[in-house]
N, CA, C and O atoms as a DFTB+ gen file, in Angstrom:
516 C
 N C O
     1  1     106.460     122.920     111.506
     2  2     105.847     121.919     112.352
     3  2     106.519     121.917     113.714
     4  3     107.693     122.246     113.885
     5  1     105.819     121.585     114.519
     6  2     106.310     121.911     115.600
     7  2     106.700     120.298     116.775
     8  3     106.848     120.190     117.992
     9  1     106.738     119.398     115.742
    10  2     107.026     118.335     116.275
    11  2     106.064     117.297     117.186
    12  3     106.426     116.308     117.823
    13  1     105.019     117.733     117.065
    14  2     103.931     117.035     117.800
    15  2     102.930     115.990     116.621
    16  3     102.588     116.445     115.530
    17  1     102.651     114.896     116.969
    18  2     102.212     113.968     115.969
    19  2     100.437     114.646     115.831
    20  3      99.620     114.793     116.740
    21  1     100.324     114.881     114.696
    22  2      99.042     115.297     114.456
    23  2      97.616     114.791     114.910
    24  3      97.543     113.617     115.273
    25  1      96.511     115.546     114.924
    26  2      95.450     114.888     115.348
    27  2      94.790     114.051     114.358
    28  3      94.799     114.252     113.143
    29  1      94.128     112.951     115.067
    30  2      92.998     112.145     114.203
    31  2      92.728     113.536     113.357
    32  3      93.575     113.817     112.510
    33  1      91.828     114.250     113.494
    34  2      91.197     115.452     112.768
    35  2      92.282     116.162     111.773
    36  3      92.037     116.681     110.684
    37  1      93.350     116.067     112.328
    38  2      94.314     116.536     111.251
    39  2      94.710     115.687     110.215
    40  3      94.792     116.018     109.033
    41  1      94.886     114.895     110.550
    42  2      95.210     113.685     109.530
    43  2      93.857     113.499     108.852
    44  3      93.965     113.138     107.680
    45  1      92.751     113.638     109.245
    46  2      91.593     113.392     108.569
    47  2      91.721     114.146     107.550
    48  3      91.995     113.644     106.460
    49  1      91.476     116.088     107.762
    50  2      91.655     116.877     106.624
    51  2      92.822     116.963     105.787
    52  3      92.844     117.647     104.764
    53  1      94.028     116.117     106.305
    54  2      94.996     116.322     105.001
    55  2      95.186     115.188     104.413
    56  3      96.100     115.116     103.592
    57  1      94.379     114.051     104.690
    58  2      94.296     112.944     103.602
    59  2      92.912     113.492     102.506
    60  3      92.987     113.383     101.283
    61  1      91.915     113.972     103.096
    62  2      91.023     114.453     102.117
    63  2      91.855     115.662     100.784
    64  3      91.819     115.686      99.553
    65  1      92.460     116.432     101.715
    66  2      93.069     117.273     101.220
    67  2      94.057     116.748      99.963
    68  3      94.022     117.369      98.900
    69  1      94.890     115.649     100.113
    70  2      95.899     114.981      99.578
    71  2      94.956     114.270      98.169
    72  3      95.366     114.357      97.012
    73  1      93.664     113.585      98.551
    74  2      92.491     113.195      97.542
    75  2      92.134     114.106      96.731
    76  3      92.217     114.013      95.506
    77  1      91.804     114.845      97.212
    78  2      91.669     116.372      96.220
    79  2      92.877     116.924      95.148
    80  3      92.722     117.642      94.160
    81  1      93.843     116.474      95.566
    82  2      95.129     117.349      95.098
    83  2      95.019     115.974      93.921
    84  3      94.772     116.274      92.752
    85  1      95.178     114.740      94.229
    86  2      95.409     113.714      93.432
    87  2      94.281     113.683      92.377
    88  3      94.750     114.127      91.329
    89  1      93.131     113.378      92.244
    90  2      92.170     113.339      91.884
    91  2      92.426     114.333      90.679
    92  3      92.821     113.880      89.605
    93  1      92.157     115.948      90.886
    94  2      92.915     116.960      90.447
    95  2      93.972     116.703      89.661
    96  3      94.020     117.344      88.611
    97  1      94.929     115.853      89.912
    98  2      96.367     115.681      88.940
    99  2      95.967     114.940      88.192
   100  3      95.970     115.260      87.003
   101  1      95.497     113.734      88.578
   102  2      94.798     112.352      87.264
   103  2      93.868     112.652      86.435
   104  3      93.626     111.881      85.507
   105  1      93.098     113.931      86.613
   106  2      92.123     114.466      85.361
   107  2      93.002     115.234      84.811
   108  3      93.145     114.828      83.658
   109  1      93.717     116.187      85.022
   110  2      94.723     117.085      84.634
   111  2      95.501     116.193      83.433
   112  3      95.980     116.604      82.376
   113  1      95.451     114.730      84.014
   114  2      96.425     114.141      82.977
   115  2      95.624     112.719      82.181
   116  3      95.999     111.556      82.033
   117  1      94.539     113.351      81.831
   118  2      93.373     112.453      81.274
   119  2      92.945     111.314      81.436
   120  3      92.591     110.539      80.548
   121  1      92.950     111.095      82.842
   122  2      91.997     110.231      83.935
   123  2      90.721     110.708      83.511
   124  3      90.598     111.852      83.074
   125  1      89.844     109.985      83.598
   126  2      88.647     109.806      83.617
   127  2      88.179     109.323      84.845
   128  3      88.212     108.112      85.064
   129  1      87.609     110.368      85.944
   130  2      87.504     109.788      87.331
   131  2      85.874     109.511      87.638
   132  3      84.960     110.335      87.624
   133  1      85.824     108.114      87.911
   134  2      84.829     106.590      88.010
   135  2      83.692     106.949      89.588
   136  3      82.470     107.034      89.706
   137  1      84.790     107.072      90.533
   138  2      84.494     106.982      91.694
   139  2      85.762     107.447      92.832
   140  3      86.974     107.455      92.616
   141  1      85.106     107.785      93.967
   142  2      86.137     108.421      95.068
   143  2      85.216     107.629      96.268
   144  3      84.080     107.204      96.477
   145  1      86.473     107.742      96.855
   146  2      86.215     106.893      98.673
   147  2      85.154     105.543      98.603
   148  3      84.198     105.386      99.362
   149  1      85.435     104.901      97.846
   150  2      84.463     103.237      97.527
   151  2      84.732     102.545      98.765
   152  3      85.816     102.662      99.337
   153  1      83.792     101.830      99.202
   154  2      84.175     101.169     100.546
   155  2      83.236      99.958     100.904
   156  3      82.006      99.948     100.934
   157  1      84.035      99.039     101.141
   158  2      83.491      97.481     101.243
   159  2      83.586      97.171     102.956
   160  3      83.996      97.850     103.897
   161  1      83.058      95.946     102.863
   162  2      83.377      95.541     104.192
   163  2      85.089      95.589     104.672
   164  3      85.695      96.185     105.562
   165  1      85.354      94.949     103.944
   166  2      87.272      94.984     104.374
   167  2      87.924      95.794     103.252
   168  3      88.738      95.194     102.550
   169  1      87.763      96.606     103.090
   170  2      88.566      98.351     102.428
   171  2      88.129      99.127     101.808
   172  3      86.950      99.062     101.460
   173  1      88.918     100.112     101.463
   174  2      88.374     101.611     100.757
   175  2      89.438     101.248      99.403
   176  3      90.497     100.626      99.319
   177  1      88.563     101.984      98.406
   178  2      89.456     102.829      97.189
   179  2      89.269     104.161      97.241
   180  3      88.265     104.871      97.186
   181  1      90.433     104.370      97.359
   182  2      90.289     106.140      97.564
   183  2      90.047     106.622      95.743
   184  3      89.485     107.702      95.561
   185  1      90.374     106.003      94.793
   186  2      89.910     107.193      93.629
   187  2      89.773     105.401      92.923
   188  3      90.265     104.416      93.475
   189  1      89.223     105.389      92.009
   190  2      88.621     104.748      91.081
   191  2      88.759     105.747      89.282
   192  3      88.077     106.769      89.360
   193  1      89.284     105.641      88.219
   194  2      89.720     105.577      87.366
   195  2      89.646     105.127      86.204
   196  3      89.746     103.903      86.289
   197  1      89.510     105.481      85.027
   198  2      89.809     104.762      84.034
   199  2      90.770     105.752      83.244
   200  3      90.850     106.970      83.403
   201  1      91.662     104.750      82.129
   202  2      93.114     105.563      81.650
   203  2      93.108     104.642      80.370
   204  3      93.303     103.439      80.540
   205  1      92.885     105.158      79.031
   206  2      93.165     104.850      78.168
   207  2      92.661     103.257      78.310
   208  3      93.336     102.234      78.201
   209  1      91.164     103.421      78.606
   210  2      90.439     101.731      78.355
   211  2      90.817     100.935      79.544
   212  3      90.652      99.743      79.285
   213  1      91.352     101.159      80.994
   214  2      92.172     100.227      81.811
   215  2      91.477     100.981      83.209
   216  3      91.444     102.200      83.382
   217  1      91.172     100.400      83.739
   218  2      90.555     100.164      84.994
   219  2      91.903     100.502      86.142
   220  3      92.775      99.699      86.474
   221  1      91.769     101.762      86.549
   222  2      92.871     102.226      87.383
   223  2      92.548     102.428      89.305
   224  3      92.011     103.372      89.883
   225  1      92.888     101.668      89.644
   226  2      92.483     102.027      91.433
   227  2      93.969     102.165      92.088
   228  3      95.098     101.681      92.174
   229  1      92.977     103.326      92.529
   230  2      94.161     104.607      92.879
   231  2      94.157     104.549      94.517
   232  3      93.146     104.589      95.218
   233  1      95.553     104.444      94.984
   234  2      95.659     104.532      96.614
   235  2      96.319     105.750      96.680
   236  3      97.093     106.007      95.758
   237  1      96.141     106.756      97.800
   238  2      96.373     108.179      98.002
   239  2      96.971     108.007      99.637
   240  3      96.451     107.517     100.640
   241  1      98.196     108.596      99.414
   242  2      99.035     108.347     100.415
   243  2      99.593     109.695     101.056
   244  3     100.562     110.116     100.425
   245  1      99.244     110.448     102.107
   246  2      99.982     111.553     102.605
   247  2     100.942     111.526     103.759
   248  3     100.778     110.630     104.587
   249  1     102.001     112.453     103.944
   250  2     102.737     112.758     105.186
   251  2     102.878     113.961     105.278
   252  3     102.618     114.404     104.159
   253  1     103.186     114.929     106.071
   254  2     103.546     115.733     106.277
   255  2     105.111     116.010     106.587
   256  3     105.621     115.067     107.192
   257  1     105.766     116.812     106.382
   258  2     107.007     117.344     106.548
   259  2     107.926     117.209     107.678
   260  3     107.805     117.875     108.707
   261  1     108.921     116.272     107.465
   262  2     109.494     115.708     108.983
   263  2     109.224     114.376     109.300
   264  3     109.887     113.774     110.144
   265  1     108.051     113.737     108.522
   266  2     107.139     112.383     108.984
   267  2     108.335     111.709     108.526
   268  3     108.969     111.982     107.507
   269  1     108.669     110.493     109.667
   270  2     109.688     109.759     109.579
   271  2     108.935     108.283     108.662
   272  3     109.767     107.675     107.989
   273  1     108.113     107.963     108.633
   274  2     107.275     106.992     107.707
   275  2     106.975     107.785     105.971
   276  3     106.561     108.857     105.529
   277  1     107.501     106.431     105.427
   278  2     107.646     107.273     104.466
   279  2     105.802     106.700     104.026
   280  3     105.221     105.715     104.484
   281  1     105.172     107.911     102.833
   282  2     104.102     106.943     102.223
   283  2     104.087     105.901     100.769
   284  3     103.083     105.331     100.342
   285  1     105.329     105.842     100.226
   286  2     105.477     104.869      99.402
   287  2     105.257     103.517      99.433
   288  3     105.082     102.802      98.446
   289  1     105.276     102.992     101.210
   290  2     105.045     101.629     101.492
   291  2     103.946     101.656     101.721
   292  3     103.396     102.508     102.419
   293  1     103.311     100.539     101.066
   294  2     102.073      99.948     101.379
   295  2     101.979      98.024     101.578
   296  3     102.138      97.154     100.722
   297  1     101.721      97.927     102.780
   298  2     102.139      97.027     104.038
   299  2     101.396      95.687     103.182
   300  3     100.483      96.005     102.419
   301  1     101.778      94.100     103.287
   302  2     101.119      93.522     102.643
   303  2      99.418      93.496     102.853
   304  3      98.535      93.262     102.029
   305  1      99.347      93.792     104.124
   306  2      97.657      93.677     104.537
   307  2      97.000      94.641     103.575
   308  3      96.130      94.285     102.780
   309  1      97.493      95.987     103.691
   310  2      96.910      96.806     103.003
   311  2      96.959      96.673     101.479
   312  3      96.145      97.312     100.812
   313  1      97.732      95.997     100.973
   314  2      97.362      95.510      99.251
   315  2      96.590      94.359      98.717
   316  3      96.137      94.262      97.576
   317  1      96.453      93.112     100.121
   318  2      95.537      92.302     100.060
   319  2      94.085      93.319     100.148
   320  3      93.451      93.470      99.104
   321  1      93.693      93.864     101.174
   322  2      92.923      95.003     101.334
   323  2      92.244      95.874      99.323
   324  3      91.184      96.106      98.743
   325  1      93.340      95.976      99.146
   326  2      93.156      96.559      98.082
   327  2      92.635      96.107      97.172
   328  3      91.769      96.744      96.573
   329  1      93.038      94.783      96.776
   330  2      92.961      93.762      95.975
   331  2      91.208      93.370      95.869
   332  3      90.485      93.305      94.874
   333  1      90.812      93.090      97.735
   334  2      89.771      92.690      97.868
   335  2      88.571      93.300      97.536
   336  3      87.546      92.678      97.256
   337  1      88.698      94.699      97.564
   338  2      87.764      96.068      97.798
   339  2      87.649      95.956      95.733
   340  3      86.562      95.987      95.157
   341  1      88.752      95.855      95.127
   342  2      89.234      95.982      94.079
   343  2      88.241      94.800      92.836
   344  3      87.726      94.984      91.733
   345  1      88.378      93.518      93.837
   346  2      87.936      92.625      92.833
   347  2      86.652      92.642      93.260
   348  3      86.001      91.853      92.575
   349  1      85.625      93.475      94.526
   350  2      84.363      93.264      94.523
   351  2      83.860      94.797      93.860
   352  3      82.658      94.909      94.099
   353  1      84.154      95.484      93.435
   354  2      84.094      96.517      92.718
   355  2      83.940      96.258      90.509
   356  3      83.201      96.487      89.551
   357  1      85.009      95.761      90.824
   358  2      84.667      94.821      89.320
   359  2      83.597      93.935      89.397
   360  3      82.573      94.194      88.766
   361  1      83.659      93.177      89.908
   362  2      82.412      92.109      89.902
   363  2      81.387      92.947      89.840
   364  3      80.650      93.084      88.863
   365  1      81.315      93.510      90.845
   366  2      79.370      95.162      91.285
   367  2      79.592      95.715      89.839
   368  3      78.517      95.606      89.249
   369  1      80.278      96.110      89.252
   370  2      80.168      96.836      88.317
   371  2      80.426      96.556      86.774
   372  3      80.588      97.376      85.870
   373  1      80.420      95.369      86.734
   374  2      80.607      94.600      85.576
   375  2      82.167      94.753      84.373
   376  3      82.365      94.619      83.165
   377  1      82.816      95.031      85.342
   378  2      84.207      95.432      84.410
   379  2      84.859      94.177      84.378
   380  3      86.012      94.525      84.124
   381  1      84.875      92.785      84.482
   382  2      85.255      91.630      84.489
   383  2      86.460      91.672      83.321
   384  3      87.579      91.174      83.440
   385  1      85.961      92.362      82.217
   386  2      87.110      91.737      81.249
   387  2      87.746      92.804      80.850
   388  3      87.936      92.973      79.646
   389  1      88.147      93.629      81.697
   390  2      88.515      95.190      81.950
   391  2      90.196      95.345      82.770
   392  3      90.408      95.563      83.963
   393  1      91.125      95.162      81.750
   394  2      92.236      95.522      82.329
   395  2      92.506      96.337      83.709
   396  3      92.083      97.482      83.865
   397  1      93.202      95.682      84.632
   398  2      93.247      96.976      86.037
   399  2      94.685      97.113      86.528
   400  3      95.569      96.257      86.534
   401  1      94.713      98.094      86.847
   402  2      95.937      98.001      87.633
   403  2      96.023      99.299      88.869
   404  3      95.224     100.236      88.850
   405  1      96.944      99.191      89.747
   406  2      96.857      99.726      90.909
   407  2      98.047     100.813      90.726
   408  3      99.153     100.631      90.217
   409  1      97.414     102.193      91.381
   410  2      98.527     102.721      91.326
   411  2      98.919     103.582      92.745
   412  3      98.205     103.234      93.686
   413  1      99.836     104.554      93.055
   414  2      99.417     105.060      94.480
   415  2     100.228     106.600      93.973
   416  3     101.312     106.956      93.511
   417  1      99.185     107.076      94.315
   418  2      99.779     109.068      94.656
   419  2     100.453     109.247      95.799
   420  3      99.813     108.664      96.674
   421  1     101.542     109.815      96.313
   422  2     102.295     110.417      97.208
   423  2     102.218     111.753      97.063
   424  3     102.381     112.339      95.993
   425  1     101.881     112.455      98.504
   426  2     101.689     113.697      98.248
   427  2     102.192     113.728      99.644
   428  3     101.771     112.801     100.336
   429  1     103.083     114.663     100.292
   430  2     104.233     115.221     100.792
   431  2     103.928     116.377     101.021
   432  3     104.360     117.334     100.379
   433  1     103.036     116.451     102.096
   434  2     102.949     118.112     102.576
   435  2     104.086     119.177     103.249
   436  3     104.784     118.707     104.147
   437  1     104.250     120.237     102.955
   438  2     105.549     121.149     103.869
   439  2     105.004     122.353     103.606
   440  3     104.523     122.626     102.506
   441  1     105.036     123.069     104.486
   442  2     104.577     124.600     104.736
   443  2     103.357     124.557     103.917
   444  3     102.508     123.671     104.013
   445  1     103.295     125.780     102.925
   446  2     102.399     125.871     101.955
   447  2     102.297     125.356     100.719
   448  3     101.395     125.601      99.918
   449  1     103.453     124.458     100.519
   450  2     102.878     123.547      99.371
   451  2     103.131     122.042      99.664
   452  3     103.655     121.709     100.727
   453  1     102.787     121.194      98.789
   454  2     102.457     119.864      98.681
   455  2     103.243     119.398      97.158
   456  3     103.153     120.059      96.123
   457  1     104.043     118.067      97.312
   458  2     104.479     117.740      96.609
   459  2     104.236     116.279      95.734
   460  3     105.174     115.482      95.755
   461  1     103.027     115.918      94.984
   462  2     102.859     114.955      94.791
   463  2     103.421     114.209      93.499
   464  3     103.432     114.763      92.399
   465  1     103.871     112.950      93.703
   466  2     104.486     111.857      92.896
   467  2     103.384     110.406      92.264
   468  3     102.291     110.506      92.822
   469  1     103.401     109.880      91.850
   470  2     102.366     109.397      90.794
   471  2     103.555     108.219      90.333
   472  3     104.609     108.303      89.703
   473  1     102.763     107.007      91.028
   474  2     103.497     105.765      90.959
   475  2     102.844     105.006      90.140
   476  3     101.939     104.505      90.808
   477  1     102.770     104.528      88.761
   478  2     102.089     104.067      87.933
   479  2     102.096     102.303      88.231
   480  3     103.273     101.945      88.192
   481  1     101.466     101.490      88.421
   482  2     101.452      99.989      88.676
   483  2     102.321      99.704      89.707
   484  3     103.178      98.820      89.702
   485  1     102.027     100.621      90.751
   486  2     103.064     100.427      92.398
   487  2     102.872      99.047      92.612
   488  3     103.953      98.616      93.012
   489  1     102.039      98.128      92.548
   490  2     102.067      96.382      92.918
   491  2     101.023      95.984      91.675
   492  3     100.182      96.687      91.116
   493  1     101.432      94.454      91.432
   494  2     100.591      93.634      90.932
   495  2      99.851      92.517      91.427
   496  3     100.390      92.070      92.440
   497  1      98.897      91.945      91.119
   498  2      98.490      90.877      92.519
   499  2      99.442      89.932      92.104
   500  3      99.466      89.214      91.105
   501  1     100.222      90.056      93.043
   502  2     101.317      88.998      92.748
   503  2     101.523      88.357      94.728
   504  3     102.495      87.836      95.274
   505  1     100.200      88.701      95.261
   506  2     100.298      88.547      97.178
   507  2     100.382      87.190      97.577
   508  3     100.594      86.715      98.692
   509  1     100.162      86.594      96.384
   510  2      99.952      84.754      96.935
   511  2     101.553      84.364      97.520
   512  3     101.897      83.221      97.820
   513  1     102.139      85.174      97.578
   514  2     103.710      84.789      97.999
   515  2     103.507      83.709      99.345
   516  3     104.493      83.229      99.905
């Protein structure tokens, strides 16, 4: 890398890219995948899920190599965000009495490979703080 902050367009294809890779790992590990890129008025679910009977919404997080931000944090807006996209998705789709929980992929791009990590129940709605 050559030290220059990437383009919109770049960051575009390596978050798709990073979706692909994830998506890919959670069937690999007997995900049952629901839905990809869901999108409400106020947020996206990047993968949608089910895992052993449980309603899984999946946040997909990339950086590239050198990125001083790490992608493990996810900011309170963005889990209210989540939450919201999350509980009008259940409601549309009738999973009401359908265990859920949130999880987030990290995937860590460098040269030619990618290193992704798989955070099982990264938050709970626990935002009313």
């Amino acid at each position: 890398m050559d030290g220059r902050p990437a383009s919109p367009a770049q960051r575009s294809a390596r978050g798709r890219q990073a979706e692909r890779l994830a998506e890919r790992y959670l069937r690999a590990q007997g995900y049952e995948i629901l839905a990809r890129n869901v999108r409400f008025r106020r947020g996206e679910i990047d993968i949608i899920a089910r895992d052993r009977g449980e309603i899984v919404f999946v946040e997909v997080r990339s950086r590239r190599a050198g990125s001083c931000r790490s992608p493990e944090f996810l900011s309170l807006a963005k889990r209210r965000a989540l939450l919201r996209a999350a509980a009008q998705w259940v409601g549309r789709e009738g999973h009401g009495n359908t265990f859920c929980r949130f999880d987030l992929v990290t995937v860590r791009f460098a040269s030619q490979e990618a290193r992704l990590e798989h955070h099982r129940g990264a938050f709970v709605d626990d935002l009313d703080e």
